[in-house]
C-alpha positions in Angstrom: 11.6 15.9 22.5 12.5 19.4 22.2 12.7 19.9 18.3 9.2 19.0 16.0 9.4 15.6 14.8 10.0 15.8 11.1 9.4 11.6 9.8 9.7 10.3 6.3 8.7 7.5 4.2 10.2 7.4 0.7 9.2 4.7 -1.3 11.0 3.6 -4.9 7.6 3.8 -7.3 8.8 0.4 -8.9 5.8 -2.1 -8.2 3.1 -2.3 -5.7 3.4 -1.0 -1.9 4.0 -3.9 -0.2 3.8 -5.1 3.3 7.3 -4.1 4.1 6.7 -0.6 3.2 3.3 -0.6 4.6 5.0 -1.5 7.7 7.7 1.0 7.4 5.3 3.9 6.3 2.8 3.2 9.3 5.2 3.4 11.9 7.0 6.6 10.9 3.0 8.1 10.9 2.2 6.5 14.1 5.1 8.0 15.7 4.6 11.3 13.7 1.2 11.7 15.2 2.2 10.4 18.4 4.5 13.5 18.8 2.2 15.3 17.0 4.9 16.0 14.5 5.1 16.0 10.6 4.7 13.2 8.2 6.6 13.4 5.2 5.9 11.8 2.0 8.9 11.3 -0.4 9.1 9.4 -4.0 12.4 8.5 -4.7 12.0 8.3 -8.3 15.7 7.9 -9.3 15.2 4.2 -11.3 14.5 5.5 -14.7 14.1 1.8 -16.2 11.8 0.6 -13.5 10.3 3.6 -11.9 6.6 4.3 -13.5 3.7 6.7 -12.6 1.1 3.9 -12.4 3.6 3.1 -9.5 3.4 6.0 -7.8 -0.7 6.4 -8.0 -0.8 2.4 -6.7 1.5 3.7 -3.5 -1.1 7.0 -2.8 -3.6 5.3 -3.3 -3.0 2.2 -0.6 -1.8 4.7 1.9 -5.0 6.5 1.6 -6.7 3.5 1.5 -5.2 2.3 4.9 -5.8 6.0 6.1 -1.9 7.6 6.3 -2.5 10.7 5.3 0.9 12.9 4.7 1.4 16.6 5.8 4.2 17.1 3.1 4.9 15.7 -0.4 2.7 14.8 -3.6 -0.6 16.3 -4.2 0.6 18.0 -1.1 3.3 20.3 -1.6 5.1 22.0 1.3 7.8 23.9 2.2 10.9 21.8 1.4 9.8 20.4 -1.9 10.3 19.3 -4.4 9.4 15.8 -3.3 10.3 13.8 -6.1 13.9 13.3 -6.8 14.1 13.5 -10.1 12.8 17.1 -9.5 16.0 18.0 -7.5 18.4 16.8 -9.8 20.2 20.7 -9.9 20.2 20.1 -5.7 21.9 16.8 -5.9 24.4 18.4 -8.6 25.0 21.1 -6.3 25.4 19.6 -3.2 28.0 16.9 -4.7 30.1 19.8 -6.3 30.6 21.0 -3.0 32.4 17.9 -1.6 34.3 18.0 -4.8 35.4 21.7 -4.3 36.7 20.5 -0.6 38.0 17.3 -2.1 35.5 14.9 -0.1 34.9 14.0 -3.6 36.4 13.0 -6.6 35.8 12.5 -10.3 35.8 8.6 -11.2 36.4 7.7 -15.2 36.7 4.1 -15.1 34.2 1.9 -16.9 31.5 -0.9 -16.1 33.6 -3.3 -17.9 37.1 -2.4 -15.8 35.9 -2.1 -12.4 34.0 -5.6 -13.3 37.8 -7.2 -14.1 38.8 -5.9 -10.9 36.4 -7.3 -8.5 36.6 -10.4 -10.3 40.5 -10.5 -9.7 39.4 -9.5 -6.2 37.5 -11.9 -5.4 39.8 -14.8 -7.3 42.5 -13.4 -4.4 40.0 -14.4 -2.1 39.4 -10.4 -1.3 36.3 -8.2 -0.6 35.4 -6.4 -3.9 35.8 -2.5 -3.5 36.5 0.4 -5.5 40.7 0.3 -5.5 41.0 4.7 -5.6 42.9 4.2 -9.2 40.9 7.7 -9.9 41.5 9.3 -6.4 44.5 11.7 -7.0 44.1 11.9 -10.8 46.3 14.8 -12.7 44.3 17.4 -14.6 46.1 16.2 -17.7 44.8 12.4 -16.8 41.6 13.6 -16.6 41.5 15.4 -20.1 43.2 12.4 -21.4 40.1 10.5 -20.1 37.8 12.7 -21.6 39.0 12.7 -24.7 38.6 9.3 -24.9 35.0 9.7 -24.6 34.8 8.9 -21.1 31.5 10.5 -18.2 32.9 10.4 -14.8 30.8 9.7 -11.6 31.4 11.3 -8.7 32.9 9.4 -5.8 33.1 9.9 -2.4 35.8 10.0 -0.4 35.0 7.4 2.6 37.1 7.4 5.4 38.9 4.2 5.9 40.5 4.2 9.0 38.6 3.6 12.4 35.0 2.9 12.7 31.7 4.7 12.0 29.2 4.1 15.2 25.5 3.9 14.2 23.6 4.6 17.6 20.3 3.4 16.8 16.9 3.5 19.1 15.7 0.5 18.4 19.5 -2.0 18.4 21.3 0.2 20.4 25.2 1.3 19.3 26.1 -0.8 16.0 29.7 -0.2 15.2 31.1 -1.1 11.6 34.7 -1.1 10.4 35.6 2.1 7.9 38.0 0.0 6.5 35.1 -2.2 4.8 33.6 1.0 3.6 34.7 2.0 -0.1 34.5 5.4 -2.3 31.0 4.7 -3.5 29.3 6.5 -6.1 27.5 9.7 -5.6 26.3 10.7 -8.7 26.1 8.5 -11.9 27.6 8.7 -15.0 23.4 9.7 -16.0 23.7 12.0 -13.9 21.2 10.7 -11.5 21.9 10.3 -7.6 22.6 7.0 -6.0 20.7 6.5 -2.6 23.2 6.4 0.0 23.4 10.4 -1.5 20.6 11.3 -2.3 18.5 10.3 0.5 21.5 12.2 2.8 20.9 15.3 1.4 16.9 15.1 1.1 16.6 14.2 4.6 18.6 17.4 5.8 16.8 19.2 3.5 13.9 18.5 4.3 14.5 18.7 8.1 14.1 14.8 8.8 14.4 14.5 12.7 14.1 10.8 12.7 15.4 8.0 9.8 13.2 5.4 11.0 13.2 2.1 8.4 13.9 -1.2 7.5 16.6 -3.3 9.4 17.8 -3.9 5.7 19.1 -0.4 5.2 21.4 -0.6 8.3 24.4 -1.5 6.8 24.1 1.5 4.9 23.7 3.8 7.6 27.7 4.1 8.0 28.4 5.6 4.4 25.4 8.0 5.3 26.8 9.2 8.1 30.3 9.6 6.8 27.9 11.9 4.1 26.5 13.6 6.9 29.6 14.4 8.7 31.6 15.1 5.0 28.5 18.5 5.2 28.9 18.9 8.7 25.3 18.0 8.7 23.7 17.4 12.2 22.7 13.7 12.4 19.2 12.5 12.5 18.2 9.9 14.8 18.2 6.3 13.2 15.5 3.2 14.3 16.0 0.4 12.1 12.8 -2.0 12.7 13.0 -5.8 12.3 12.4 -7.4 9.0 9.2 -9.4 7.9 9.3 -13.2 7.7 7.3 -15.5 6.6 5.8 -18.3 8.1 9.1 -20.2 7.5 11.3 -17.3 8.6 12.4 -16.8 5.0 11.9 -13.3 3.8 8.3 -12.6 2.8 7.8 -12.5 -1.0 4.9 -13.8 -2.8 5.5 -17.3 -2.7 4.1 -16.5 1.0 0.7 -15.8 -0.4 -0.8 -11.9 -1.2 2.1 -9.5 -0.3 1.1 -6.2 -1.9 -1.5 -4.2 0.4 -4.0 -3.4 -2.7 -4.1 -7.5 -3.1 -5.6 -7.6 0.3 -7.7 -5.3 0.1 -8.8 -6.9 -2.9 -8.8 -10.1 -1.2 -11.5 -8.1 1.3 -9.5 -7.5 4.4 -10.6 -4.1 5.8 -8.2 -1.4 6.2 -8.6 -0.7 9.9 -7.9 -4.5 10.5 -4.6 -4.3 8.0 -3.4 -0.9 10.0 -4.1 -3.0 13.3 -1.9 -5.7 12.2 0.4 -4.4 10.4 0.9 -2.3 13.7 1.7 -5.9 15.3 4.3 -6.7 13.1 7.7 -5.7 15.2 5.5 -3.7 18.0 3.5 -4.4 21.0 1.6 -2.3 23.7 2.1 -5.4 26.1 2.1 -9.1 25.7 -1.5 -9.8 25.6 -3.9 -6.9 23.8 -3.9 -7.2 20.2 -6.8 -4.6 18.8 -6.3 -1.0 18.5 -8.2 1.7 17.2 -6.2 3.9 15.0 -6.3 6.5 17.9 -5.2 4.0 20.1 -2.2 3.1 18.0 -1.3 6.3 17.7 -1.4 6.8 21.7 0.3 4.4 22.8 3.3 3.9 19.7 6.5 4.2 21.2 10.1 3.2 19.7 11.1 1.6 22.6 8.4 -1.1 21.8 9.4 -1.7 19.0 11.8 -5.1 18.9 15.0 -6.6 17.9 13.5 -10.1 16.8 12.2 -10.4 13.5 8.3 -10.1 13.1 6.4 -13.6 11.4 3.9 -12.6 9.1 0.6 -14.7 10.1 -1.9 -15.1 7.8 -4.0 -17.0 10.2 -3.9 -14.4 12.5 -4.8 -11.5 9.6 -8.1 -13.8 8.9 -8.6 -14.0 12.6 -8.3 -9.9 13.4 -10.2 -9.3 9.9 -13.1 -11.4 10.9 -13.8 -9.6 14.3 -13.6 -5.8 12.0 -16.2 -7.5 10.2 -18.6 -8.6 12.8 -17.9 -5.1 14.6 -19.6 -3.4 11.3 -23.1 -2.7 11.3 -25.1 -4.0 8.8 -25.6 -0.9 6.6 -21.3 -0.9 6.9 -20.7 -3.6 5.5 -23.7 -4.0 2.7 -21.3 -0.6 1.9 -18.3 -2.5 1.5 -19.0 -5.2 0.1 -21.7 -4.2 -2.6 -19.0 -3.3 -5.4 -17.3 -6.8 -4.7 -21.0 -8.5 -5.5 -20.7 -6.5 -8.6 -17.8 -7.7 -10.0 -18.3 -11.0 -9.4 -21.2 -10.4 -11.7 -24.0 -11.2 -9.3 -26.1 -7.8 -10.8 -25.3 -4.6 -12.4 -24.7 -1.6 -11.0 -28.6 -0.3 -12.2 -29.7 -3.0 -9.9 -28.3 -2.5 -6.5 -30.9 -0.6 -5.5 -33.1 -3.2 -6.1 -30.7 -5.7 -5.0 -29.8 -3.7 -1.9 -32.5 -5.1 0.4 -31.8 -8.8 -0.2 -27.8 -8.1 0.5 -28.7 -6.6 3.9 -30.4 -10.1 4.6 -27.5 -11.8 3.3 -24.9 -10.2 5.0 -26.9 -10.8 8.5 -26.8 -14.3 8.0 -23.2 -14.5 6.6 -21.4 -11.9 9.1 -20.6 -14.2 11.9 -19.4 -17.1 9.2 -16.8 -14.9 7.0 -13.6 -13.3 7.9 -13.1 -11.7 4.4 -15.7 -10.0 2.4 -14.2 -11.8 -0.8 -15.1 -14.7 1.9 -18.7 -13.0 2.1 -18.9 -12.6 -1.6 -18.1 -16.1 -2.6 -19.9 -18.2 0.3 -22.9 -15.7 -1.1 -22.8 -17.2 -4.7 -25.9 -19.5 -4.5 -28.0 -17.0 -3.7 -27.9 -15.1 -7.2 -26.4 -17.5 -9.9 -29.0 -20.0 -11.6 -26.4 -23.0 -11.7 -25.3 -24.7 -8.1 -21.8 -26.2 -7.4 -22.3 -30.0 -5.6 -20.0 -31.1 -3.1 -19.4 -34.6 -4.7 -19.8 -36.0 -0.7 -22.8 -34.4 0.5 -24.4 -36.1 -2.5 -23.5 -39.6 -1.7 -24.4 -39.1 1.8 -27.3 -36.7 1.5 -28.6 -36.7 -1.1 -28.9 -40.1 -2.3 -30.6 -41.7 0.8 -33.7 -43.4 0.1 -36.7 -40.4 1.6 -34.6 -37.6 0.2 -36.5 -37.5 -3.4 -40.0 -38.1 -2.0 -39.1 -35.4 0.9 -37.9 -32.8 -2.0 -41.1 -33.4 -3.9 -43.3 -32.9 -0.9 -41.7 -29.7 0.2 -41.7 -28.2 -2.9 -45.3 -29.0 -3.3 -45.9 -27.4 -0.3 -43.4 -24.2 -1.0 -45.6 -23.4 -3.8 -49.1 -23.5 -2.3 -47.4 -20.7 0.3 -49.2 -17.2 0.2 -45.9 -15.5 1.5 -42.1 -17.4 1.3 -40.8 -15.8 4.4 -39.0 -17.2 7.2 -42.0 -18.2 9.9 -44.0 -19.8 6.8 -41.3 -21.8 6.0 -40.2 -22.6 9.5 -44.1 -24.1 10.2 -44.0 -26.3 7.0 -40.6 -28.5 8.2 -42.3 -28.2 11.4 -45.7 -29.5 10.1 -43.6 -32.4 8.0 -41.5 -33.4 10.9 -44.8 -34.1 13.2 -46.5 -36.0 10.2 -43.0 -38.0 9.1 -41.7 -38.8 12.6 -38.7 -37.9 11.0 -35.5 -35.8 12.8 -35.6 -31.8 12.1 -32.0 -32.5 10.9 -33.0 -35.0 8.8 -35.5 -32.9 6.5 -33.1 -29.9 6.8 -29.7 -30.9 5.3 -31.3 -32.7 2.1 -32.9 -28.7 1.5 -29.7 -27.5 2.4 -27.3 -29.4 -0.1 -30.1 -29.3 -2.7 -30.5 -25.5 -2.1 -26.6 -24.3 -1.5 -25.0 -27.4 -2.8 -23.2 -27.9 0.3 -23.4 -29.4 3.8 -23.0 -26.3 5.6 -24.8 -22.8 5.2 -26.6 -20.1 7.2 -29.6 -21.5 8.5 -32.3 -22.9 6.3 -35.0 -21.0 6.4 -33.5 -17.9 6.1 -31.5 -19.3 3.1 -34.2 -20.4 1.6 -35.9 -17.3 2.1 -32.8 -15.2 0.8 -32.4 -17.3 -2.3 -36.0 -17.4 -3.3 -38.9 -19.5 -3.9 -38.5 -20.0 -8.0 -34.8 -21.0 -7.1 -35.3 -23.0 -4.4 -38.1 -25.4 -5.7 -36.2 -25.4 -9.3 -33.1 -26.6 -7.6 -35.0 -29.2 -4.8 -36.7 -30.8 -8.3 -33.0 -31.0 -10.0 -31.6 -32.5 -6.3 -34.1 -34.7 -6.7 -33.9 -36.3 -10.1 -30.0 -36.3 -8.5 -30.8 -38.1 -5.9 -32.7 -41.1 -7.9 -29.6 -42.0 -10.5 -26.9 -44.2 -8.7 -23.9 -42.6 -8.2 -21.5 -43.8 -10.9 -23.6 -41.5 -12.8 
């Protein structure tokens, strides 16, 4: 490529970044730092009733948290801004003037109410719904007439409506559409605000976009933007429309899916390099069987022509999978890092005691590592070994629990927890050692009635160093409360 690639990604600050977007915005970096070219950040900003700042700081802040930083736009600045849209209202204005000086636009007073009565009588003739031109070759006196009824024009532009408008794309190859199913759309509101097929035309030449590189959705509008583009005698930018996002039912990903905004999962504890490396996956491959990337490998080996056709399946399955082998590629100290404020707010200690806490979390997270593919995961498998109160599985009760040696085997090791000089793993270890020799009894068989009684469930790290981790004072508390459990029958 001879010129500098110039990407954008220009979200609508109306809600969360979701996957989509996440999607969209990672590829135009990956290929922006592939060619080691500029990636531009963009807020189109043009939905007043919707639009919000809290919007806009979500969006930065879940691109910084999946590590895209931008060369150009917000916080930023650069050399083509303003890089909010409602900032360049004046460039909008001025730019659409133009078209209307060469007639390639035209001032449009009909109403909401009207041009609803005529697509309805549109469609009632069984017709595609489009703007009928009634304003197209308007006197000056009908115009006055107009606005002295009270009447704001838009401006409309003139589409051409014979022949066909070609859309050669990287990624689908040469898409032709009919002009004839194109109609005078609306360039500038009656608010004076830009619509997008405009706005986004003029921004991207503006701001030197080499490549338009988005969401399969917005191909059907690529025709009007290129009539735009040619209206300017604008060179054209090169288009890749990448394949929508499915769910697992090849509907269109929304929330009834499961988390769909990229702060949830990050929430949710999925780390970011294991959401980039996915999200990477969705639509692109390197080849058919490698699926983990380092950032810098992404960004080596991203290429357009990988991208496909097909739509991508959003797999949650496979998320957990990827997130779980981040997490067991952390060190220890990593993730103790990462998943410390996550203990905090599920209120297993205060902030003033995580220094005091942090030793016992390190021992934690070594025994939980392997088991978790989340650190929400982590955080709520970890519960029993700070809250007082213990959640029974109903079934490892019954079957546990309530077996005839169970309370006379709690009693005894509790006894012999608290004569212990030191509760650490080899002293514990030599007492159910000691106590399967005298008992005769399976290793198993004096383990899992400690470990329901203990965690409240049938599986857990392994015993000693749970019991180790939770405590002595909580572990013979909750062996002496299994154990009164254990003697009432189990309608009870």
């Amino acid at each position: 490529m001879t010129a500098k690639v110039r990407v954008r990604f220009a979200p609508s600050p109306t809600g969360f970044l979701h996957v989509g977007g996440a999607r969209t915005a990672l590829f135009n970096w990956l290929f922006a730092r592939h060619h080691q070219g500029v990636f531009v950040l963009r807020i189109e900003d043009t939905d007043q009733v919707r639009s919000t700042q809290a919007s806009v700081d979500v969006i930065l802040e879940a691109l910084r948290w999946l590590g895209m930083d931008w060369d150009e736009g917000p916080e930023k600045g650069g050399p083509y801004g303003p890089y909010f849209q409602t900032e360049r209202l004046d460039i909008y204005r001025e730019y659409a003037q133009r078209l209307l000086d060469e007639d390639k636009a035209y001032l449009c007073y009909c109403t909401p109410e009207e041009l609803e009565m005529r697509r309805q009588e549109a469609l009632a003739r069984g017709e595609a719904p489009k703007y009928d031109r009634r304003c197209a070759h308007l006197t000056e006196a009908e115009r006055r007439q107009f606005e002295e009824e009270g009447r704001t024009p838009v401006i409309r532009f003139r589409s051409g409506d014979k022949g066909q408008t070609a859309v050669n794309d990287l990624i689908r190859g040469e898409v032709v559409f009919e002009n004839a199913l194109l109609d005078d759309f609306v360039l500038i509101k009656s608010d004076g605000l830009p619509t997008y097929n405009y706005a986004v035309v003029v921004d991207d030449h503006l701001m030197g976009i080499t490549h338009v590189i988005r969401g399969e959705d917005h191909l059907s509008n690529t025709p009007r933007q290129i009539q735009v583009y040619e209206a300017f005698g604008f060179p054209l930018p090169q288009f890749a429309h990448i394949p929508m996002i499915l769910g697992p039912d090849r509907t269109r990903l929304s929330k009834r899916h499961g988390a769909t905004s990229v702060t949830q999962f990050r929430d949710e504890g999925y780390l970011s390099e294991a959401m980039v490396n996915y999200l990477a996956l969705l639509g692109w491959g390197y080849d058919d069987k490698r699926e983990l990337f380092t950032k810098e490998e992404l960004i080596k080996y991203f290429a357009l022509e990988k991208v496909s056709k097909n739509p991508a399946i959003f797999d949650q399955k496979k998320l957990d999978w990827m997130n779980g082998v981040y997490l067991r590629e952390l060190s220890v100290e990593q993730l103790v890092e990462a998943v410390l404020p996550m203990m905090i707010g599920a209120g297993y200690f205060t902030a003033d005691e995580l220094e005091a806490q942090r030793p016992r979390v390190e021992g934690i997270c070594e025994v939980l590592q392997t088991r978790v593919k989340t650190l929400k995961e982590l955080v709520d498998t970890s519960y029993y070994f700070f809250l007082d109160e213990v959640v029974y599985d109903p079934e490892a009760v019954d079957k546990i629990l309530r077996k005839d040696y169970v309370p006379d085997l709690l009693a005894t090791l509790v006894a012999e927890f608290l004569r212990l000089e030191k509760f650490d793993v080899p002293s514990i270890e030599g007492v159910f050692l000691r106590l399967q020799e005298e008992t005769g009894r399976k290793l198993g068989d004096l383990i899992q009635p400690v470990r329901v009684a203990v965690t409240g469930r049938r599986v857990s790290p392994g015993m000693y160093e749970t019991l180790a981790l939770v405590g002595r004072p909580k572990a013979c508390q909750r062996m002496k409360q299994a154990a009164e459990m254990a003697k009432k029958p189990a309608s009870e």
